[in-house]
ZAVEX-504524 format. One line per field, with one value per residue (C-alpha): residue number from 1; x, y, z. Coordinates in pm, whole numbers. Layout:
residues N
seq = (NUM	...);
u = (X	...);
v = (Y	...);
w = (Z	...);
end
This chain:
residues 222
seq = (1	2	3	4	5	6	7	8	9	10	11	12	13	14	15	16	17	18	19	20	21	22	23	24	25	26	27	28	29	30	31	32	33	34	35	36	37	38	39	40	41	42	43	44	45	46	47	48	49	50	51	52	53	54	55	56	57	58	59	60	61	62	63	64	65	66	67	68	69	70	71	72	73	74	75	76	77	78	79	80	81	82	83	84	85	86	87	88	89	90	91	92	93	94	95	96	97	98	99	100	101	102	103	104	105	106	107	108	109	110	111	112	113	114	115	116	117	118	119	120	121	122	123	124	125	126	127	128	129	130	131	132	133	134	135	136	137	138	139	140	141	142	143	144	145	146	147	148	149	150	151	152	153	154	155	156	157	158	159	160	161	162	163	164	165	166	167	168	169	170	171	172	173	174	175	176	177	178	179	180	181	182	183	184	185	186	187	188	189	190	191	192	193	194	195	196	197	198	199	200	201	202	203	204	205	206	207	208	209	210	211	212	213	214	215	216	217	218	219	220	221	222);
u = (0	147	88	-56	69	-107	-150	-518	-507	-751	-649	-1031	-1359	-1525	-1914	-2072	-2086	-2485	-2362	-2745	-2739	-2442	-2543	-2885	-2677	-2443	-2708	-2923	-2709	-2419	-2167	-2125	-1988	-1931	-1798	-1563	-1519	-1224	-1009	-1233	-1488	-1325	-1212	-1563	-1740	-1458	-1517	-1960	-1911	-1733	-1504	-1131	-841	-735	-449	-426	-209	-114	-251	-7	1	304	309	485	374	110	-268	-322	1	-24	-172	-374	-721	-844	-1115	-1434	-1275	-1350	-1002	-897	-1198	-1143	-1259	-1609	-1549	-1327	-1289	-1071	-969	-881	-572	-514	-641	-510	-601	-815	-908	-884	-1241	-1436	-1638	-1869	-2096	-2338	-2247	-2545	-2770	-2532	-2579	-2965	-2992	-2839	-3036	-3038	-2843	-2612	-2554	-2521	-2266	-2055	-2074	-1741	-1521	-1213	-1032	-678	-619	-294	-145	-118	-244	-105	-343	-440	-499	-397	-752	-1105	-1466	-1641	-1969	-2008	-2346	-2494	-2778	-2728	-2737	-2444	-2117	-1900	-1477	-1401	-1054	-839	-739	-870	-717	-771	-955	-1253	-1502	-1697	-2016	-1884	-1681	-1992	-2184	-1842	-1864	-2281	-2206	-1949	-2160	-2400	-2174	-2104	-2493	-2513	-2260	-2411	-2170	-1877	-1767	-1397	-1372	-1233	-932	-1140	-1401	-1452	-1563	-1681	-1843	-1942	-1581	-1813	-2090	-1982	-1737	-1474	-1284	-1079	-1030	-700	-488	-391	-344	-40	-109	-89	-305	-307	-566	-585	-708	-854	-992	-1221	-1357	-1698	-1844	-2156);
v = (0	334	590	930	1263	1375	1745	1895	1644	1747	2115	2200	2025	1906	1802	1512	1250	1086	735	630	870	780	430	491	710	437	207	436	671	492	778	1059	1396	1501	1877	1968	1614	1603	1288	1252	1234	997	792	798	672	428	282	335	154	-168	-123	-212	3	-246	37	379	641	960	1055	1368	1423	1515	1579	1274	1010	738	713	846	991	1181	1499	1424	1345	974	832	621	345	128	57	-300	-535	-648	-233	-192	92	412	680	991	1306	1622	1761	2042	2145	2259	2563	2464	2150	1814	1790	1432	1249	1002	700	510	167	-27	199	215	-156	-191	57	-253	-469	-850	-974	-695	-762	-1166	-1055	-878	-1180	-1373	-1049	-1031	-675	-643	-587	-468	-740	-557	-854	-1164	-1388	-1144	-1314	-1120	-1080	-1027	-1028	-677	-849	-994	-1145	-1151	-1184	-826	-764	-664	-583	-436	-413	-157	-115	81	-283	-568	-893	-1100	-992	-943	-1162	-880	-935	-855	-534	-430	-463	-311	-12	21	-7	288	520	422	473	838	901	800	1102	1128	1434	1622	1826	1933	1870	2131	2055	1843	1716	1384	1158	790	558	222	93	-183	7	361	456	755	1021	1317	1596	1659	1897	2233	2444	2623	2461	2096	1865	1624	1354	1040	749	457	135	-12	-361	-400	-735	-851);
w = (0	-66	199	37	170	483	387	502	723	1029	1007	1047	1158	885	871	1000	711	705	686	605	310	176	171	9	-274	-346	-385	-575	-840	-738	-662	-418	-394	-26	-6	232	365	461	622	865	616	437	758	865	527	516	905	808	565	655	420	392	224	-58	-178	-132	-385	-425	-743	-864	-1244	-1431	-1799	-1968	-1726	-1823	-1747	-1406	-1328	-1673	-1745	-2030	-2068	-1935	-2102	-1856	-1744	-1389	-1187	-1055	-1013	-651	-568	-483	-404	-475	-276	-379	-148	-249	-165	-430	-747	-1058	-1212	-1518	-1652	-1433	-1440	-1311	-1516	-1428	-1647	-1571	-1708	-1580	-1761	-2066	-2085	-2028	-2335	-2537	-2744	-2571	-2903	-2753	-2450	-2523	-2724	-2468	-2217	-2369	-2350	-2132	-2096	-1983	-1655	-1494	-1158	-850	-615	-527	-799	-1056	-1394	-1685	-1799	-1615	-1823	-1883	-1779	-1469	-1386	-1030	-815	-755	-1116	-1338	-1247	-1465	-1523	-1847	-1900	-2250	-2353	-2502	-2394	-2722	-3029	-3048	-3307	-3524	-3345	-2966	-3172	-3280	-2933	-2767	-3005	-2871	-2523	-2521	-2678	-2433	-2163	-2306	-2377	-1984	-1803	-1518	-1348	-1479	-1143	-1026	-694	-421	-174	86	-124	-106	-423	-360	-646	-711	-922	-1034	-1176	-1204	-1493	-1438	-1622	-1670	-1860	-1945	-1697	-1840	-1493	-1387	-1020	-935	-927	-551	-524	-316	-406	-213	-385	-66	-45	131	265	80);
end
């Protein structure tokens, strides 16, 4: 686990976080923006929640670097499977750009046809090994008594036959007819979504200041 910076850390009270709201929000839009937050915020939604810190990073981007180090745009995208959740503090803010972007992928994929979203049930994205076990691969469809889950990565792990291309190329523009918030978050906001339903993105970073997130990936029992 890296350990992120502890700037902002406690320097003022911040508000109460509504654990019972922030439980029916996950479950209903599937994300939530908490202003002003704060690490306590984030300690408290983490400890309300049940949840465990899988990994926690410092997300700083430079120009030059790759994906979320970098300071270019990142297109929607979920992050390693075994997050439920993910949960990312503000620490700083760059000047312009750096925006969030969030999907709705569960919606993107009920706007499929069902030849659709047959299709999509063979495909395997790439997916990068940071735990002990990782297989190089994990499916974009996951089905569950829960519904849906989903795992969208920038990489394809095998070629895809023409009719899952086809279906792949439908459920993106769904997922980009489905933006459900664009907002840039303030040092101390906190921003928690469902990884496994909820796709993210960035605008690219153009600011003269930096740009300081952290990033937690949270497991929650089911």
């Amino acid at each position: 686990m890296n350990h992120a910076s502890s700037a902002l850390r406690r320097e003022r009270p911040a508000p109460e976080v509504d654990l019972d709201d922030l439980r029916a929000r996950l479950a209903g839009e599937g994300w939530v923006h908490l202003p002003g937050a704060g690490w306590d915020g984030l300690d408290a939604a983490v400890a309300g929640l049940g949840a465990s810190v899988l990994h926690r990073t410092d997300v700083v981007a430079r120009p030059g670097r790759a994906l979320v180090t970098s300071d270019r745009a990142l297109d929607l995208h979920t992050d390693h499977h075994r997050a439920d959740l993910i949960a990312w503090l503000c620490l700083a803010q760059t000047s312009e750009g750096g925006e969030t972007r969030l999907a709705d992928a569960a919606a993107a994929y009920a706007a499929l046809t069902p030849d659709e979203r047959a299709s999509l049930d063979g495909v395997r994205l790439f997916e990068h090994s940071v735990f002990p076990g990782d297989e190089k691969t994990h499916p974009l469809v996951e089905h569950t008594p829960d519904g849906p889950r989903f795992y969208c990565s920038f990489w394809f792990g095998t070629p895809l036959a023409p009719a899952a291309a086809a279906a792949f190329g439908a459920l993106q523009r769904a997922v980009h007819a489905n933006v459900v918030a664009a907002l840039r978050l303030a040092p101390g906001d906190l921003l928690v979504i469902d990884n496994r339903r909820i796709l993210h993105g960035r605008t690219a970073i153009t600011g003269s200041r930096d740009r300081h997130l952290v990033r937690s990936w949270l497991a929650v029992p089911r």
